[in-house]
Wavefront OBJ file of the C-alpha trace (Angstrom):
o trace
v 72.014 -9.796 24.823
v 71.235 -6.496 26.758
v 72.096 -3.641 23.910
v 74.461 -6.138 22.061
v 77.523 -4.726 23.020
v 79.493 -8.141 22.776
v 78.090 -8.690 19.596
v 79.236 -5.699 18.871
v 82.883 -5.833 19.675
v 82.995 -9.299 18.191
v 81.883 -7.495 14.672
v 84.289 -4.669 15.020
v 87.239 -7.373 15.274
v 86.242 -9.107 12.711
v 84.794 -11.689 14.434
v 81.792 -13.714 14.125
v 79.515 -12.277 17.054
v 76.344 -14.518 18.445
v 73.652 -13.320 20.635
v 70.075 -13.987 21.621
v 67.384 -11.904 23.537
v 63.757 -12.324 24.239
v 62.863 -8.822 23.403
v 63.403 -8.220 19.832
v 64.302 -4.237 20.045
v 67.564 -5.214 21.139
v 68.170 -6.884 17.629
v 66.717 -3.193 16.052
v 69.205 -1.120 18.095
v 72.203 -3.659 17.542
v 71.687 -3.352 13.567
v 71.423 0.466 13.812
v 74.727 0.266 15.642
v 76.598 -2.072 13.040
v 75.207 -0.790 9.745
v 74.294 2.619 10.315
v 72.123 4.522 7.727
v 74.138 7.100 5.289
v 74.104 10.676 5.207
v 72.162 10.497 1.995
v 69.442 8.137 3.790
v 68.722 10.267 6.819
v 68.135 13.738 4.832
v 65.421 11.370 2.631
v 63.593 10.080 5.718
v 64.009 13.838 7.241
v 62.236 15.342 3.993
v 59.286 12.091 4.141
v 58.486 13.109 7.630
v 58.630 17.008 6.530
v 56.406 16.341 4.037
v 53.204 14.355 6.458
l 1 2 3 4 5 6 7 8 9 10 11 12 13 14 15 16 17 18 19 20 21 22 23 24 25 26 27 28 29 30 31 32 33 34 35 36 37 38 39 40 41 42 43 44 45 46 47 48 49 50 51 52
């Protein structure tokens, strides 16, 4: 599945995209890419971090 780009495309056309890999960041970096966190989210994990 390399960085999931077919699986990718296949999601952004509405399509029902299948892939497979061995090493399971690729599945992390694929989600990021089709559902990726809100605006809201990312200043929340920003001000966590801040706060360590």
């Amino acid at each position: 599945m390399e960085r999931g780009s077919t699986v990718l495309l296949a999601q952004l056309m509405n399509r029902i995209g299948i892939g497979s890999d061995i090493n399971p960041l690729s599945s992390l970096l694929l989600l990021a890419r089709l559902e990726p966190p809100q605006l809201p989210e990312i200043r929340e994990r920003i001000r966590a971090v801040a706060r360590k």
